[in-house]
N, C-alpha and C positions, 0 to 999 in steps of 0.2 A: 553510321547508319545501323538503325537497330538490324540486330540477322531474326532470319525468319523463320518460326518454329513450325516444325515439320508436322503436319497434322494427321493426325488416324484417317486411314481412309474411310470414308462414311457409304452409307448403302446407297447412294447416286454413282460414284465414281467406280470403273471399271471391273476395280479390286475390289472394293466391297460388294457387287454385283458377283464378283469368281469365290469371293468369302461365301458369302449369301447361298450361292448356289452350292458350295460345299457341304456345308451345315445342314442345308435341305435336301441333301442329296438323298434319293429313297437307295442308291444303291451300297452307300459309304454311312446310312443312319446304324445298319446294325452293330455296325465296325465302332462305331462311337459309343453304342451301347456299353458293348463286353468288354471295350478298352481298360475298366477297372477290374474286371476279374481276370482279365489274361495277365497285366501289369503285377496284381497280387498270386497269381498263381507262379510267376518267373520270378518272383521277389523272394517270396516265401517259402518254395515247393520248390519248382527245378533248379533253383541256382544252388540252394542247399543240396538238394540230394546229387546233383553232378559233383558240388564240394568233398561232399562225402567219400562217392567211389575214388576219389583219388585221394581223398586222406584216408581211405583202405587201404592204399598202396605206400602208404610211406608211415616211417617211425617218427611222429609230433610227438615233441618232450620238451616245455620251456619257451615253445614261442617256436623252435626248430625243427625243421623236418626234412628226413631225409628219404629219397625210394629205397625200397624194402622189395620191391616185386610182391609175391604172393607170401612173403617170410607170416604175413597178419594170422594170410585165412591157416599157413599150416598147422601153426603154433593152436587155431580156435581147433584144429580136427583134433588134437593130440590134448586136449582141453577137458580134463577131467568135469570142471565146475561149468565150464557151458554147458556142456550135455545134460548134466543137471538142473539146468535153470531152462534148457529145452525141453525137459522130459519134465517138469512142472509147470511148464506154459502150456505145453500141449494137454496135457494131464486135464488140466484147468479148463483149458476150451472145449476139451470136449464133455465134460461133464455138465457147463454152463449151455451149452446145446440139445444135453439131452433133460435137462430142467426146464431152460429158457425155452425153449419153441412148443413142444406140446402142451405145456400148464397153459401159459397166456392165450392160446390159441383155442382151447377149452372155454377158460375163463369170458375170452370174447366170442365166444358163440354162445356161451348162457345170457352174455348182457342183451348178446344180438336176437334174443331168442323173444320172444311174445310173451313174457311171461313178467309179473310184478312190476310195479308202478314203474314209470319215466324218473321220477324225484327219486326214488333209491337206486336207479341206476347210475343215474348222473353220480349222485355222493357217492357210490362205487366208484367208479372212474376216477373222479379227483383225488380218495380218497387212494386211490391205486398210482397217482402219478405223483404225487406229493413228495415219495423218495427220493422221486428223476429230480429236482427241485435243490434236494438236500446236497449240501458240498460234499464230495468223496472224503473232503478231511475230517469234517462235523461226523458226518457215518463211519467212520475209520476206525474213532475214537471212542463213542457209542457202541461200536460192536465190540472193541477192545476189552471196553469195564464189562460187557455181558458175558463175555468168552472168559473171564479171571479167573485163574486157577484155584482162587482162594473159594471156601465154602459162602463167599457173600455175596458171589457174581450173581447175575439174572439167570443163567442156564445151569449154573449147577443148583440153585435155589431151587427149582423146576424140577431136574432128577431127582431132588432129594425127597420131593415128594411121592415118590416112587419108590424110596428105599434103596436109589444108587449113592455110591460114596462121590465127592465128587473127583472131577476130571481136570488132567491138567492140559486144558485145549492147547496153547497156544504152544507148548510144550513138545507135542509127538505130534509124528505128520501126519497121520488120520484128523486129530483134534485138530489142526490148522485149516487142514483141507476146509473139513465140514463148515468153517468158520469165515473162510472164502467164501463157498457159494452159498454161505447165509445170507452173507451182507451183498453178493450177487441177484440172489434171488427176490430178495427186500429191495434192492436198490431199483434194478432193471426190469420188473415184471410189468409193472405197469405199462413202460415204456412200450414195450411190445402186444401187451395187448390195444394200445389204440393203433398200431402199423396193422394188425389183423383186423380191428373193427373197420378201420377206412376199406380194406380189402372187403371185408364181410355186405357192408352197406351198397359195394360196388356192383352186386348180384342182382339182378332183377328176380322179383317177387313171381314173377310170372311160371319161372323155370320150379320154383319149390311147389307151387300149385298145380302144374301140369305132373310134378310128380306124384305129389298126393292121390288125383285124380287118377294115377294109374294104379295107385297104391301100394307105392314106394314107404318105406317107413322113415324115420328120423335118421336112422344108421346108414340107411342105405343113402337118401339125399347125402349127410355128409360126406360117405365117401365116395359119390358120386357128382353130386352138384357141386357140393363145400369146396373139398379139397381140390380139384382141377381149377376152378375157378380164383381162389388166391392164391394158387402158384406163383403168380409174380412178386405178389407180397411175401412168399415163404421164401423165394430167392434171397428176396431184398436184405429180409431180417435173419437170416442164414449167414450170406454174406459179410456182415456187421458184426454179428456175433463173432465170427470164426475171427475176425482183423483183432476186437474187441478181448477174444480171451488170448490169444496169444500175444496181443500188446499190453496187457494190462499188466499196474505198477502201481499205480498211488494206493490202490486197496491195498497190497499186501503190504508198503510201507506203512501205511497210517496202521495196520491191526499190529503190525508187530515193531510199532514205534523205532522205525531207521530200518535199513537197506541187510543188518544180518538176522539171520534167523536160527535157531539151533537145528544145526548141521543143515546148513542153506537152505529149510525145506518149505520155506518161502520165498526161495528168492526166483525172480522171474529172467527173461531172456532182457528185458527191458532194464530191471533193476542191475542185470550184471554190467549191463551196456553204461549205468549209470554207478557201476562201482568202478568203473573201470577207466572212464573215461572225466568223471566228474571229479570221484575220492581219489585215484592215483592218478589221477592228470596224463593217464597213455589213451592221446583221444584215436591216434592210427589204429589201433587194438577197438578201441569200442566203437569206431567206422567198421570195421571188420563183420563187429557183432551186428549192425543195425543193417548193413548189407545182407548178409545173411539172413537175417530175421523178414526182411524184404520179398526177398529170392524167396522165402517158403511159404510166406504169404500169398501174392503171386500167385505163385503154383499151387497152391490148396486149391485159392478160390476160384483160379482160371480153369482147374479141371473139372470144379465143383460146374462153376456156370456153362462151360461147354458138356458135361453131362447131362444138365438139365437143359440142352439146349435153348438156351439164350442166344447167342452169337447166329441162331437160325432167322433167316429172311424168312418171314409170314407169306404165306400164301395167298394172292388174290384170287 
């Protein structure tokens, strides 16, 4: 006797009617929704970084590892070259914040301003996010030959016409610096002025005319109208920034072609993380550093957002 193959329940039968009514369900639809971002958030994000605090605690060397307790983080306090690759990450962030937030935020209140054509606004803009566009390596490498210390670079060609001899940028920490938030400033300007245009556009036209009408001047709306009103936007792009310059790593690789620098003064909290754990294979040690790195992240921007109260319930 032939056997009898079992068939799919179909949407007549019970089970496809409890199927059916699953799938439809309005209270279990959102839950199917987000099912791919919780799934990629536990894959990629929490399973990694629980991995991590506990490869902070142990010495991995060769596949092996052993608990170490806190042996990681004391060795990092007592860490001549972390502190230096933390005093140049911070260094970095805060200087990329006091370039990156004011200029953009300028720049997008002259676009946003009534003033000259719609068609060379636009080509501003694009011609402003173009960078965001470019690979951090392609621009790396670009800023590299500009910053050469030789007299045929693009920036010493530029002083020379000035009468400066030229400069060995990549060479002394001031020269490096300046050479960071060039390719900083070029890369991410743009970016942030369209986070403030969206902000900017989000103001009702009504509030700048009632202040006119009282005769409010331009100075005064900005720092009256302007500024209160994309505070949320200046959180946002604040926020980012700060993760943004104290994580950053592929810029100072790509300018100073590989992970050393003369007398590390490019090397980032990230890059060490990544000499450490990558070039000498002690990944417990460079768990150590990325935990840390974490922990003061965190806490910048946790005290940053609760000083500007964010974490505050809106009043009805």
């Amino acid at each position: 006797m032939a056997q009898l193959q079992e068939r799919p329940a179909s949407p007549g039968t019970p089970l496809g009617h409890r199927l059916k009514g699953l799938l439809y369900s309005q209270r279990l639809a959102p839950y199917f929704f987000i099912a791919p971002f919780v799934i990629t958030l536990l894959a990629f994000w929490a399973v990694p970084l629980v991995r991590t605090f506990v490869m902070s605690t142990q010495s991995v060397m060769f596949g092996e590892a052993a608990f170490v307790g806190t042996d990681n983080f004391e060795r990092l306090w007592h860490d001549r070259i972390f502190w230096q690759a933390m005093y140049n990450s911070a260094r970095y962030m805060v200087l990329t914040l006091v370039i990156l937030i004011p200029v953009p935020l300028l720049l997008a209140v002259v676009i946003n301003a009534r003033l000259g054509s719609d068609r060379l606004k636009n080509l501003f803009k694009a011609s402003m996010f173009i960078p965001a566009l470019t690979s951090v390596v392609v621009a790396g490498i670009i800023f590299r030959l500009m910053f050469a210390e030789t007299s045929t670079g693009l920036v010493n060609q530029v002083i020379a016409w000035f009468g400066a001899d030229p400069v060995r940028w990549l060479r002394t920490d001031l020269g490096g610096l300046v050479a960071l938030l060039a390719l900083a400033t070029w890369r991410y300007t743009g970016v942030n002025i369209l986070y403030f245009l969206s902000g900017l556009q989000s103001i009702p036209d009504e509030l700048y005319e009632a202040a006119s009408i009282d005769g409010a001047g331009k100075l005064r709306q900005f720092f009256s109208i302007t500024l209160p009103n994309i505070k949320p936007t200046m959180v946002y792009v604040t926020t980012i920034s700060i993760y943004g310059g104290l994580a950053m790593f592929l810029e100072s690789f790509m300018l100073y072609a590989g992970n050393s620098s003369p007398n590390n003064q490019g090397l980032t909290v990230v890059g060490y993380l990544y000499r450490r754990g990558i070039e000498e294979n002690d990944l417990g040690y460079a768990s150590a550093v990325g935990v840390v790195l974490l922990v003061v992240i965190m806490a910048i921007n946790l005290t940053y957002l609760t000083l500007t109260g964010t974490f505050k319930k809106e009043s009805r």
